[in-house]
C-alpha positions in Angstrom: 91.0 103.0 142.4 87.4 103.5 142.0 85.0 102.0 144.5 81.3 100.7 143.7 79.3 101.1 146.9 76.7 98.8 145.6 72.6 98.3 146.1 73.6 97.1 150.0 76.0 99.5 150.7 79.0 97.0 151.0 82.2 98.0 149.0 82.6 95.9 145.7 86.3 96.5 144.5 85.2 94.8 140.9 87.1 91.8 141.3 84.3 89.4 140.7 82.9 91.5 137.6 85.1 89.0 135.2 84.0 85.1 135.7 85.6 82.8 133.2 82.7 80.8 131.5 83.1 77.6 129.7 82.7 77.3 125.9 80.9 74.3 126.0 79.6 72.6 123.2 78.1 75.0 121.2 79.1 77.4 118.4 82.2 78.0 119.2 83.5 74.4 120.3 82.6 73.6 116.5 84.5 76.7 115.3 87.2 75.2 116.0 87.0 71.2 115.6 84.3 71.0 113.2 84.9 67.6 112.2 83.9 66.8 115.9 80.1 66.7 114.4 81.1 65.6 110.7 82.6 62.4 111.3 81.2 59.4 112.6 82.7 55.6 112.8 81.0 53.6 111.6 79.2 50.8 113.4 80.3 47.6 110.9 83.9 48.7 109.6 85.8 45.6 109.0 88.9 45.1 112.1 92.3 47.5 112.4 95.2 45.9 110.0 98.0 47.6 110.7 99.9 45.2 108.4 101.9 46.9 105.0 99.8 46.4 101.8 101.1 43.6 99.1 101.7 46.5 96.2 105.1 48.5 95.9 105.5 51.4 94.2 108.2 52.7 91.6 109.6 56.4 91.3 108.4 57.6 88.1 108.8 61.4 87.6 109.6 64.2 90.5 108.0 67.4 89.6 111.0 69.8 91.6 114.4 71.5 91.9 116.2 72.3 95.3 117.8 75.7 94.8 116.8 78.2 97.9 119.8 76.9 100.3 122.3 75.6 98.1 125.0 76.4 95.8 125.9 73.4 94.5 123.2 72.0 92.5 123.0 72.0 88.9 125.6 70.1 86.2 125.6 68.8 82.4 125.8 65.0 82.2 128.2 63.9 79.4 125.3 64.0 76.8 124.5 67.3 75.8 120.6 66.9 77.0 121.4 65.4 80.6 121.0 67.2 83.8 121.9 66.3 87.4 120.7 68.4 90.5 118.9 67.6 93.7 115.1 67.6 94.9 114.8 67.1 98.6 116.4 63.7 99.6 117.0 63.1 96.0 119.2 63.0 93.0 118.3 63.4 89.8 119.6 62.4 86.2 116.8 64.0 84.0 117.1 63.1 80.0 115.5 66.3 78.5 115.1 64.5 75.3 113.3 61.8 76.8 111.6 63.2 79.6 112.9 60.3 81.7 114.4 60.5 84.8 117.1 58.3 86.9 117.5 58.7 90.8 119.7 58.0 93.3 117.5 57.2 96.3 113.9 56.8 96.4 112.0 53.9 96.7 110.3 51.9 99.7 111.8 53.0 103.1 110.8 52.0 106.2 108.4 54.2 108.0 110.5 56.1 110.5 111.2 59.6 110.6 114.4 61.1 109.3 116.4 61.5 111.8 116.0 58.1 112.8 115.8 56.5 109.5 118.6 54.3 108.0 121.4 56.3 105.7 123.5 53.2 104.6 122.0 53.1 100.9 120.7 56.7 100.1 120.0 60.3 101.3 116.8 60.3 104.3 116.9 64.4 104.3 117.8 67.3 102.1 120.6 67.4 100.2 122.8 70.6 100.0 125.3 70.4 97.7 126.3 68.5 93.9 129.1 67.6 92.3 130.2 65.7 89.0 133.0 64.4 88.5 135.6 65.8 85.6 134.8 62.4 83.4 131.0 62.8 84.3 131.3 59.2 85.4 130.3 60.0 89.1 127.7 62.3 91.3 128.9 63.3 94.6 126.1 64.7 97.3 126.0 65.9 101.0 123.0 66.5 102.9 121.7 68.2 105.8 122.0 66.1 109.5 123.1 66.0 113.1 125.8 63.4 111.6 125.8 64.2 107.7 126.1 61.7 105.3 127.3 62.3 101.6 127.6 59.9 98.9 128.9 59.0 95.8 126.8 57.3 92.6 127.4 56.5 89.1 125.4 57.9 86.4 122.5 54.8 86.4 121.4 55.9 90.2 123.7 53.3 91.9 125.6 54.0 95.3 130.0 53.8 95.0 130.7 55.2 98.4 129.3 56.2 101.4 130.8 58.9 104.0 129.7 60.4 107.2 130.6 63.4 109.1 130.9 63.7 113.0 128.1 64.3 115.4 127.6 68.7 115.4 128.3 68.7 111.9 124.3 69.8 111.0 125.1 69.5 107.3 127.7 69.1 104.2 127.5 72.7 102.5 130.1 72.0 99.6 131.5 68.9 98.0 133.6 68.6 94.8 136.0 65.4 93.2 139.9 65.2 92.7 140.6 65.2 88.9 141.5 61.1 89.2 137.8 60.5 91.7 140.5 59.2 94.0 139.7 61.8 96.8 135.9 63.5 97.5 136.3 66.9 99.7 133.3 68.3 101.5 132.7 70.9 104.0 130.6 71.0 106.9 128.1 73.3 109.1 129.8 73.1 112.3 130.6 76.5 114.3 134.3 75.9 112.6 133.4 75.4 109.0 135.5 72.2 109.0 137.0 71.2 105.4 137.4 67.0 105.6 139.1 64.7 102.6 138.1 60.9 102.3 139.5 58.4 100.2 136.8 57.2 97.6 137.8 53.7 97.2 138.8 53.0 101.2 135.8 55.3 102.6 138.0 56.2 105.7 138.6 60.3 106.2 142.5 61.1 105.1 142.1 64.7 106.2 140.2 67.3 108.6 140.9 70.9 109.6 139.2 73.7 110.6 137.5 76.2 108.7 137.1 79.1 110.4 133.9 80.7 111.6 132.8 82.1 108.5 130.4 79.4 106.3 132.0 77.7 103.3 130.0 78.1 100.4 131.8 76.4 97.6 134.7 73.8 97.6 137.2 72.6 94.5 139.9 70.6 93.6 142.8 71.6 91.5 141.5 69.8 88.1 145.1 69.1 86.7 147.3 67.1 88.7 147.7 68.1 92.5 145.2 67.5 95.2 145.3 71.2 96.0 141.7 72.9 97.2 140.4 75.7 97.2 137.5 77.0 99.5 135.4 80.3 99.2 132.8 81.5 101.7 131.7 84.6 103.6 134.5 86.6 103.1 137.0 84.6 102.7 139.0 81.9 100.4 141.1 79.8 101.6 144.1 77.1 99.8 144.8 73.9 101.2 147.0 71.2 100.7 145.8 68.2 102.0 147.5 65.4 100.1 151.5 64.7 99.9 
């Protein structure tokens, strides 16, 4: 180590040669919060009202498609111009013809955040994955979610059933309809990739099983006349038979 003898002659070892100085309010405090010296209150605004305002508002036209984590996502309607697919916590019936879309959730929610918001009606985060059904009657989605939700709606935007996943199960990757929309299958993103069955009329689950520990990317029922399913994923696909 280098010593500095200094002007007096007593040894200086250089530890007070860095002194942290304060900023202040100067230059650079306003680098940083400029609005600091922008923005004044006023002196006669009228009082706080932290009441809602008397207007509502109506979902006209979402400008978006939710593609980059999700497989799942893009079907025909029965007419030849109708499309179905997801944006955010939203589905979508878009008439190209038209120009005129339907949607399965929207509308005035309460102002809580997502996690904590209510899921009895309609999606409150992103959905993952889209189904139709074989008589493009019915739209099945699953979202993302501690305790995932999925849900089935008819073709005008209105809920049929509801069904939720176990705590852990962070999100529905894959969800497809029984030929008959008696049975909705859906898989999950829990460490064990579970595959779950739930009656569509009764709402209660009628099956569960592990996965495995590779992700399950796509999901389907035999489309003739068994409940049979099929699951593909990372390197793997897998048959199950669920149903008696």
């Amino acid at each position: 180590m280098w010593i500095d003898m200094g002007d007096n002659g007593k040894v200086n070892d250089g530890s007070d040669w860095f002194q942290p100085m304060s900023s202040g309010d100067g230059e650079q405090f306003m680098a940083t919060k400029p609005y600091k010296g922008a923005i004044v209150e006023p002196t006669n605004h009228p009082p706080v009202n932290n009441s809602a305002p008397s207007v509502r508002y109506n979902l006209e036209h979402v400008y978006g498609y939710k593609c980059n984590d999700s497989r799942q996502n893009l079907y025909y309607g029965k007419q030849w111009d109708q499309v179905v697919y997801p944006a955010a916590a939203l589905g979508i019936i878009h008439q190209i013809s038209t120009n005129v879309q339907t949607f399965f959730g929207g509308g005035m929610v309460e102002s809580k955040a997502k996690n904590v918001s209510s899921t009895q009606n309609a999606h409150t985060d992103d959905i993952l994955c889209l189904h139709i059904s074989k008589d493009y009657n019915y739209v099945a989605t699953g979202q993302v979610g501690a305790s995932p939700v999925a849900f089935i709606w008819d073709m005008s935007g209105n809920k049929v059933g509801r069904y939720e996943l176990p705590k852990g199960s962070r999100g529905i990757t894959a969800i497809n309809m029984s030929h008959d929309n008696k049975y909705v299958a859906m898989a999950d993103l829990h460490d064990n990739h579970n595959v779950f069955v739930f009656d569509v009329s009764a709402g209660n689950m009628v099956y569960t099983d592990k996965g495995g520990s590779n992700k399950i990317f796509d999901i389907a029922f035999d489309q003739k006349d068994s409940y049979q399913i099929c699951s593909s994923g990372q390197k793997h696909v897998c048959f199950w038979d669920p149903v008696a």
